[in-house]
N, C-alpha and C positions, 0 to 999 in steps of 0.2 A: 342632814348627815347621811343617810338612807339613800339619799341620790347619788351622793357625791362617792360611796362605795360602790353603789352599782355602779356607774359611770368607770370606778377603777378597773374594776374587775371584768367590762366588758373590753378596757383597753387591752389588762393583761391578757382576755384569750384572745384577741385579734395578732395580740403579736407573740403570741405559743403558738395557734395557727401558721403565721408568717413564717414563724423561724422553721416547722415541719415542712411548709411548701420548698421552702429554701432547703432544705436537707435532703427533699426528694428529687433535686434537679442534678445530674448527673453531666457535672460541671467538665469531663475528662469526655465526655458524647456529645458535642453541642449539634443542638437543632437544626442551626441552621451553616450551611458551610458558604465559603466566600466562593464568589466567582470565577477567581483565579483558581481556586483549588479544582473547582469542577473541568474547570477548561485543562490542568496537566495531569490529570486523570483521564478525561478523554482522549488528550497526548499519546498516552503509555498504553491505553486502551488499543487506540488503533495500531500505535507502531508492531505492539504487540500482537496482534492478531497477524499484524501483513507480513511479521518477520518470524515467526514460530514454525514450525517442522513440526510439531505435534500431531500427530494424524488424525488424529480426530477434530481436529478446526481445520490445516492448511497442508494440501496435497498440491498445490501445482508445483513445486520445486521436481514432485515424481512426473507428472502430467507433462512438462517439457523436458524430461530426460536429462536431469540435471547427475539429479540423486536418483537412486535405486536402493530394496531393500533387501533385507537378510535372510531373516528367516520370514517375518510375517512378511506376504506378498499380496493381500486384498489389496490398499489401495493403488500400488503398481502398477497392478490390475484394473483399475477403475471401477470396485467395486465400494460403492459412498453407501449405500446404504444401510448395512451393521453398525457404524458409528453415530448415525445422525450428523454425519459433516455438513451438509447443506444449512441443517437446523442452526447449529455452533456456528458456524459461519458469519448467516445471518442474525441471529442475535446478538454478535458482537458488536456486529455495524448497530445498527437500531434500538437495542438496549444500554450499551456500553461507552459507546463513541456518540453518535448523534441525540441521544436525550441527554448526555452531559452536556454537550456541547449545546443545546438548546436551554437546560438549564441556566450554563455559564451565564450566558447571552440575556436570560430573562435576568436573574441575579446582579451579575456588573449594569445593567440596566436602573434598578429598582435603586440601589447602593450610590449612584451617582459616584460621582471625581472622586479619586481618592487625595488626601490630605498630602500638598505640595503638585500635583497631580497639574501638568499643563492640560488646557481644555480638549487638546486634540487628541491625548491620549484614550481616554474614553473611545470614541470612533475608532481609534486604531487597531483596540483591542475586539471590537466584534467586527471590526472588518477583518480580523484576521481568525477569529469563530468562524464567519461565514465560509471563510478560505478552506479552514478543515471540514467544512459541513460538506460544501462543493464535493472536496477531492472524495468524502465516505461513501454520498450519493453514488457518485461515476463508477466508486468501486461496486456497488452493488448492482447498478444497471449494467456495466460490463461483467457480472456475473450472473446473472439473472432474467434482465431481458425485464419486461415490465414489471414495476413492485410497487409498494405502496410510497405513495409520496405527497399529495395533496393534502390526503385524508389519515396520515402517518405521524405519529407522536401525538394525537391526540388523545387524551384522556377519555374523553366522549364518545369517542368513536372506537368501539370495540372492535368491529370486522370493517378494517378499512379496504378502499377500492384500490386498484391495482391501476397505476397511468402507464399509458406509451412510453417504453424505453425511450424512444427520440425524441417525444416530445416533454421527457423528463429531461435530459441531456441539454437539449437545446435550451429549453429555461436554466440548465444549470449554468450554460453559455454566458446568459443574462445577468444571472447572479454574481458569477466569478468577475466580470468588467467591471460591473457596478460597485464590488469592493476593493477591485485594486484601484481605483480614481479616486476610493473615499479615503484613498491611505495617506496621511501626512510623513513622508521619509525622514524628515528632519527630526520627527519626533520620538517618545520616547511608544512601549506598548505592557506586554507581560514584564519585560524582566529576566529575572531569577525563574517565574513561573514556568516558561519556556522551554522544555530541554532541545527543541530544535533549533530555533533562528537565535536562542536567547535575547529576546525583545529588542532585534532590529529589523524595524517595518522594510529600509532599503532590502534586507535579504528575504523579508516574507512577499514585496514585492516583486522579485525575480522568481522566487518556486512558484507562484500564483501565476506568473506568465508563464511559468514554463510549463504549468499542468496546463494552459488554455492553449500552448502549444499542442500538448500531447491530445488536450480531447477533441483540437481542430481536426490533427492529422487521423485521429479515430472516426471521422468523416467523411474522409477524403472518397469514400467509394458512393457513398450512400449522398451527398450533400457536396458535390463539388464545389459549388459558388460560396457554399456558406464555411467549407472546410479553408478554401482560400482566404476571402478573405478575414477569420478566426486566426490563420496560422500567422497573418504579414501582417495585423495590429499586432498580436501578441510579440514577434521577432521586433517589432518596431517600438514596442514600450522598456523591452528589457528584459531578455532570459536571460538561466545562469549563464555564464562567461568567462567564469577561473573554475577554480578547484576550492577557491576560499567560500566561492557560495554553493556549492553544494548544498542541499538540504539535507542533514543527519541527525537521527533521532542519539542525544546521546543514553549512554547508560552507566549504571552504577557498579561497584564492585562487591554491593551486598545486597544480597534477597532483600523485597520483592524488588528493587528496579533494576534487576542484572536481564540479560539480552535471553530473550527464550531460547534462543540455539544452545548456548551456557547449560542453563535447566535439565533441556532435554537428549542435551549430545555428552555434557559432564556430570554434573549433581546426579542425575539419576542412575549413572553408570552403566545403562542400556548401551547395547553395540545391534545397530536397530538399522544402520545406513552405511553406503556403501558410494562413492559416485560410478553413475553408469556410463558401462562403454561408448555411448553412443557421443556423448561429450568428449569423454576421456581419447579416444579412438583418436575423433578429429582434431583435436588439437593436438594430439601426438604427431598427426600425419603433417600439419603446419610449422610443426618446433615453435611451438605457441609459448611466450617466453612468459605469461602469466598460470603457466601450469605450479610451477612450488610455489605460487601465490592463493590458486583454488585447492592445489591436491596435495596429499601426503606421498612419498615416496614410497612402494613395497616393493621385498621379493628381493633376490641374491643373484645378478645384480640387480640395485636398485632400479625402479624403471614406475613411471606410471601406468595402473592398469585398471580397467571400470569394471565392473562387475556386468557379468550379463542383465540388461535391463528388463525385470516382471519376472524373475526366479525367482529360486534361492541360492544366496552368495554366500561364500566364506568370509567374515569378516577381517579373518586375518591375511585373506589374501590378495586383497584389492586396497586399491588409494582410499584414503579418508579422506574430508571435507579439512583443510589445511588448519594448524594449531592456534593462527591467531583469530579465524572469523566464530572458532568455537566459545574466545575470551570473556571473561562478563561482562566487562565495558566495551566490546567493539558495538559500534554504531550501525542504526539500522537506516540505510539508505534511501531515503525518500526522494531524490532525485538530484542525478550527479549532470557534471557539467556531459559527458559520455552520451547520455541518452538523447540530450539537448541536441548534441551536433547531427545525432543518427537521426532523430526527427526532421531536421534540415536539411540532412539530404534525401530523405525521404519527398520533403515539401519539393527541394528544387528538382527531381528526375518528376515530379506530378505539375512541374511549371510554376508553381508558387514564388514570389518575388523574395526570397531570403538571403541576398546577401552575399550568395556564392550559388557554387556550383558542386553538384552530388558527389564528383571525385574529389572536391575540398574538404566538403563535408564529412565526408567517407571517412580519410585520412586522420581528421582532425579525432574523430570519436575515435579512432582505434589508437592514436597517441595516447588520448584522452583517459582510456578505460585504464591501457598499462602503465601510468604514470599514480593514472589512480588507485592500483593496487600496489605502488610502490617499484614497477619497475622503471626502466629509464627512457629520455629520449633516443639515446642510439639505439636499445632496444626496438623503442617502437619503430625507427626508422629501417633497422635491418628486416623484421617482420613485414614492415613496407614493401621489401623490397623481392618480395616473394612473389613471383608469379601466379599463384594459386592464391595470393591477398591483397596485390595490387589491384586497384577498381579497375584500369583497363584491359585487363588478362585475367580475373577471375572467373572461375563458372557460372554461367547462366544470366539470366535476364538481372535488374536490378535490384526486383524483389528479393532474387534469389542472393546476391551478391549482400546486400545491405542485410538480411533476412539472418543470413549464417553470421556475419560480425556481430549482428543485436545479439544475437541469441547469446552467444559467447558473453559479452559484454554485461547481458544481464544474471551475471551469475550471483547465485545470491539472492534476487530478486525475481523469486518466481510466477510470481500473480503478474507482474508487468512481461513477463518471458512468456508467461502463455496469452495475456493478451498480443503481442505482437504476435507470434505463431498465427494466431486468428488472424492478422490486417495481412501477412505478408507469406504465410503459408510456405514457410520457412522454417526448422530446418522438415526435411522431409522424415516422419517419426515411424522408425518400425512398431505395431502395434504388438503388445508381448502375447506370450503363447497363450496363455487363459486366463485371455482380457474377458472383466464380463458385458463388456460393452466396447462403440467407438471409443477412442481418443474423448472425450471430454470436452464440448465446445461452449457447455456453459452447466452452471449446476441445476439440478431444478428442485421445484418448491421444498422446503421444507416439510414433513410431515405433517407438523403442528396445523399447518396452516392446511393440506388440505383436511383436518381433522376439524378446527376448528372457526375458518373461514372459506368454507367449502366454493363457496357461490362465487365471491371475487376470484379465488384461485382458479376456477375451471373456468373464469371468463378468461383469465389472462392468458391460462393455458392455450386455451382455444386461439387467443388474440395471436399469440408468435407462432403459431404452427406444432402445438405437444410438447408439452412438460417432460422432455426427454432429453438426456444428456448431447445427443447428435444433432440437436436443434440448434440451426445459426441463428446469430442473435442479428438485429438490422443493422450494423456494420459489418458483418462477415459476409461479401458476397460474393466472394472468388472460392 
């Protein structure tokens, strides 16, 4: 009898214990998150970072004279250092975007098929992980110049080493082919997950060519043979080609997924930006028919006007940044069909086998860009028909020619607007009166790192020629 009660009562506390382990598991926090979630967090992560105006993460919208500022005028100025924007920068790539994204990937991995799940969906889904990893990398090597990458995301490795920009690049080369061949089109990927392609591999396949276009032609100076042929597989596998494949990050109409421009040009109710002259000017001089598509109207009579670019402006006296790109749902542009064609012509004035020829090209992107902010084909074709925009009568060499359309084209998107700046050294930038430094040709280290990865950082430094802002990176070599 004696047994048979202890025996009870060691059940009861085993399962008084159980039901307390049960009470302390905080069933609304789970442990562990699914793979897809990791991956439309790194999503939102990156769009977020590439399409924000916040100054303290993203100045090149100021950097190629898109926008200008009001009263606060450091970073106008080119002065990064008081905010830690190199730091914020970088830790968004690296903390935020590529270790989700490397989670995702370990996770959808470990997790296997999902339930109803065709076999190829799996592969689809981390070939389209790697796809984003590709484009974070690029973005950090084209702003940095060598960084950690081998030795980068490991746990283990506290103070990781710093690899060759190019020879990071070029393996990213390898990597990007090797995931658009593993993609099945037919099949299904993300999903709902997705706020870009919404899990069609066909369309993750076309921005995956179209970034291997973009990092061929980021080449072209440094790596002729290998920029060629990069740019004539990628033309020949499939870049975007309408306006329906565009790559666009969408957004929501309520915090947190609403568009950082939103955030930080409405919710906060800051009047902190201004578009500058140096934009505003020239498209004036063009009767650039995408001007009420970037600018607000000021002044009696109305008329568009930029603000002096690296003052202080009045904000009530200058154009704004246009009512619908400030929207909460307007979409962040990860690559339009616009950029595709300019690339193209880029390739064909560098001999590249694409398809056409630089003034078709030419043509096509500047239809391309006005169509895609909404205005029309007559438009674009009267703007054609301008002497000072026609490819055989406009000023200057090709660079220059192709160089001024990009720049216009990439409005909005100012990290790709100052990397072409860089390839094409175009538009020509007055630098402002109390700039603290050049123009900005690439950012350099972070504080953090050289505080607390002293050794790798002064190699890398040493490796590109000084951890300083006027340091070309190994594709800028004009």
């Amino acid at each position: 009898m004696r047994n048979i009660l202890a025996i009870v009562l060691i059940l009861l506390l085993f399962s008084s214990c159980k039901k307390l382990e049960e009470l302390n598991v905080n069933t609304k926090d789970p442990t562990t998150v699914p793979g897809e979630s990791l991956f439309t967090g790194a999503q939102l992560a990156l769009s977020n970072i590439m399409v924000t105006p916040n100054v303290n993460r993203n100045n090149f919208r100021l950097f190629v004279q898109h926008w200008t500022e009001c009263t606060y005028t450091d970073e106008a100025n080119y002065e990064l250092g008081d905010r830690a924007i190199p730091g914020n920068w970088w830790n968004a790539f690296y903390r935020d975007v590529l270790m989700n994204l490397k989670e995702s990937a370990k996770v959808i991995q470990e997790q296997g098929p999902m339930v109803g799940d065709a076999p190829q969906v799996l592969p689809n889904k981390l070939a389209i992980i790697e796809v984003l990893t590709v484009y974070a990398y690029s973005v950090l090597v084209e702003t940095f110049g060598n960084v950690p990458y081998t030795e980068a995301l490991d746990p283990d490795i506290i103070l990781p080493k710093y690899d060759d920009g190019l020879t990071i690049y070029k393996d990213l080369l390898v990597r990007l082919s090797a995931a658009i061949v593993s993609m099945d089109q037919a099949q299904a990927s993300f999903g709902g997950a997705d706020n870009m392609c919404h899990g069609d591999v066909a369309k993750w396949a076309k921005f995956a060519n179209s970034l291997k276009l973009r990092m061929g032609m980021l080449l072209a100076d440094v790596d002729p043979a290998l920029a060629a042929t990069t740019v004539e597989a990628a033309y020949t596998a499939g870049v975007i080609m309408s306006q329906a494949d565009n790559a666009l990050m969408a957004y929501m109409s309520s915090q947190p997924h609403t568009n950082p421009v939103n955030e930080n040009l409405v919710l906060s109710g800051r009047k902190d930006f201004v578009m500058a002259n140096t934009l505003v000017d020239y498209m004036n001089e063009l009767e650039d028919p995408r001007r009420p598509l970037y600018f607000t109207l000021t002044g009696d009579p109305p008329a568009y006007v930029g603000g002096i670019y690296g003052v202080q402006n009045d904000y009530t006296a200058f154009s704004h940044v246009a009512d619908p790109i400030t929207e909460a749902t307007f979409p962040f542009d990860y690559f339009d069909l616009a950029e595709v064609y300019f690339l193209l012509a880029e390739g064909a004035e560098r001999g590249f086998s694409v398809g056409g020829t630089a003034a078709e090209f030419y043509e096509k992107a500047i239809t391309a860009s006005i169509e895609f902010w909404g205005g029309t084909a007559a438009e674009a074709a009267a703007y054609l028909a301008n002497p000072k925009v026609a490819y055989a009568s406009a000023t200057g060499t090709w660079q220059e020619k192709i160089g001024m359309q990009k720049w216009i084209g990439l409005f909005n998107r100012g990290f790709e607007g100052w990397t072409a700046y860089r390839i094409l050294d175009y538009p020509i930038l007055i630098p402002p009166p109390d700039a603290f430094s050049v123009l900005p040709l690439r950012l350099t280290y972070p504080a953090a790192e050289q505080t607390l990865n002293p050794a790798n950082r002064a190699a890398a430094a040493a490796a590109i020629g000084g951890d300083d802002v006027g340091t070309k990176l190994f594709f800028d070599k004009n």
